[in-house]
C-alpha angles and dihedrals in degrees: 000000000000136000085266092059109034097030145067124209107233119173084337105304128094122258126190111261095210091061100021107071120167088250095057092045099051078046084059097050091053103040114138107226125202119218083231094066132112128218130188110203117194137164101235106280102021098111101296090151094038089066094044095064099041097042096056092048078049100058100037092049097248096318097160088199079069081077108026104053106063136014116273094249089055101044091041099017123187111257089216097051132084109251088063085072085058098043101081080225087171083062098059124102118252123296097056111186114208137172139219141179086198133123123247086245087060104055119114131247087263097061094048088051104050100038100214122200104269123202103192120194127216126187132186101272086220087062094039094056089059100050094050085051095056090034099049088049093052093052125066090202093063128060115266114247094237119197101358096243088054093059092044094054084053085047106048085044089046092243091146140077113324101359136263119351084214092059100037090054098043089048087055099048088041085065095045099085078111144070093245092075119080110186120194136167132239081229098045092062093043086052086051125354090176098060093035088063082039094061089039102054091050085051085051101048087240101119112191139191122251091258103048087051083054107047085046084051089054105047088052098050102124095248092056101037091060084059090065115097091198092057111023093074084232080139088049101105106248089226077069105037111006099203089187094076091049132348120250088227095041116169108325090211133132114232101030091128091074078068087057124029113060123234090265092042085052092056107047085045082058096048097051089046089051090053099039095041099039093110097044108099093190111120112232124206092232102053 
């Protein structure tokens, strides 16, 4: 099926149907932010589960029932989906922990108000390219990759969900001139998860001892966190998401793109990336 079919056009970027109904956009347009809140930002495969499983263990102070008792995008929903307008998310007690795929460009006057903490995600876009194209294969609400140098060419022009990585990136660095904005990198918690949660949780005003950092760092370890119901998408129906094309939780490495793009396919990615990002003094892990 094609964008016309599977995707809406919202503030020029295109958002799943299936997920993104007017109602839950307009939701989204009129939510009431606190300044106690807490949002992970994320470009889509950039380690959005992978938040939701370590901020809540943040915020409870380790509590593993933060993570057991309800399904990542219940405990930390999408603002721009459809379940936030079911969650009676004005009834939960502060802090509140959200998501959104959104750009900085695309958040509401609340947000804007209230200024809440931000922890924005960035992933290499090499690796983020491979695991859209393994991801958008496995779902039937999202448009199949296709050959591989064709969905390169969409992804590269940000004809995908959510719209170009480049621009997504550079809007959020664009917003962090404040002490409200933690960013972080995929490869930097891979390097070191510990001190990752470490760094979070100060962010956060959650100060920790060194054993319950450790026992959060372990629990989200890749390994174990698959393991996790709540967070693995195994309720998720296989006509939605076939995991049996590609696991929702595939691989959780750094560098798996060198097993996917050719070396052709590499360059022309780094050249685009030298072009679009040549004005962006942030220094990147994986650079």
């Amino acid at each position: 099926m094609t964008e016309a079919e599977l995707y809406t056009l919202y503030k020029g970027v295109y958002v799943p149907t299936l997920v993104h109904s007017p109602d839950s956009l307009k939701y989204y347009e009129e939510f009431t932010f606190r300044p106690d809140d807490v949002l992970i930002v994320t470009y889509p495969k950039s380690g959005t589960t992978w938040m939701q499983e370590i901020v809540p263990l943040i915020v409870s102070g380790g509590d593993p029932a933060s993570v057991e008792s309800l399904p990542n995008w219940d405990r930390v929903p999408w603002l721009e989906q459809n379940q936030a307008c079911t969650l009676h998310l004005e009834q939960r007690a502060s802090p509140r922990v959200f998501v959104t795929h959104f750009h900085y460009n695309m958040m509401p006057a609340s947000f804007l108000e209230a200024k809440p903490k931000v922890i924005y995600v960035m992933r290499n876009p090499k690796d983020v390219f491979t695991s859209c194209f393994h991801f958008f294969g496995s779902t039937s609400f999202l448009v199949k990759p296709g050959p591989q140098s064709e969905f390169l060419h969409k992804f590269l022009n940000g004809d995908v969900m959510f719209g170009s990585w480049f621009d997504h990136v550079k809007d959020w660095l664009s917003a962090g001139s404040n002490e409200r904005i933690m960013y972080i990198s995929y490869e930097e918690m891979i390097l070191d998860l510990k001190d990752s949660v470490s760094r979070m949780a100060l962010f956060l005003e959650k100060p920790l001892d060194a054993e319950v950092i450790e026992k959060i760092a372990d629990r989200c370890l890749f390994k174990n966190m698959k393991k996790n119901n709540m967070s693995n998408y195994s309720m998720v129906p296989r006509e939605v998401i076939d995991q049996t094309k590609s696991g929702f939780l595939r691989k959780g490495i750094a560098g798996d793109w060198k097993n996917q793009l050719t070396k052709a396919e590499a360059e022309h990615f780094d050249a685009v990336y030298k072009d679009k990002m040549k004005n962006v003094n942030y220094k990147f892990v994986w650079e």
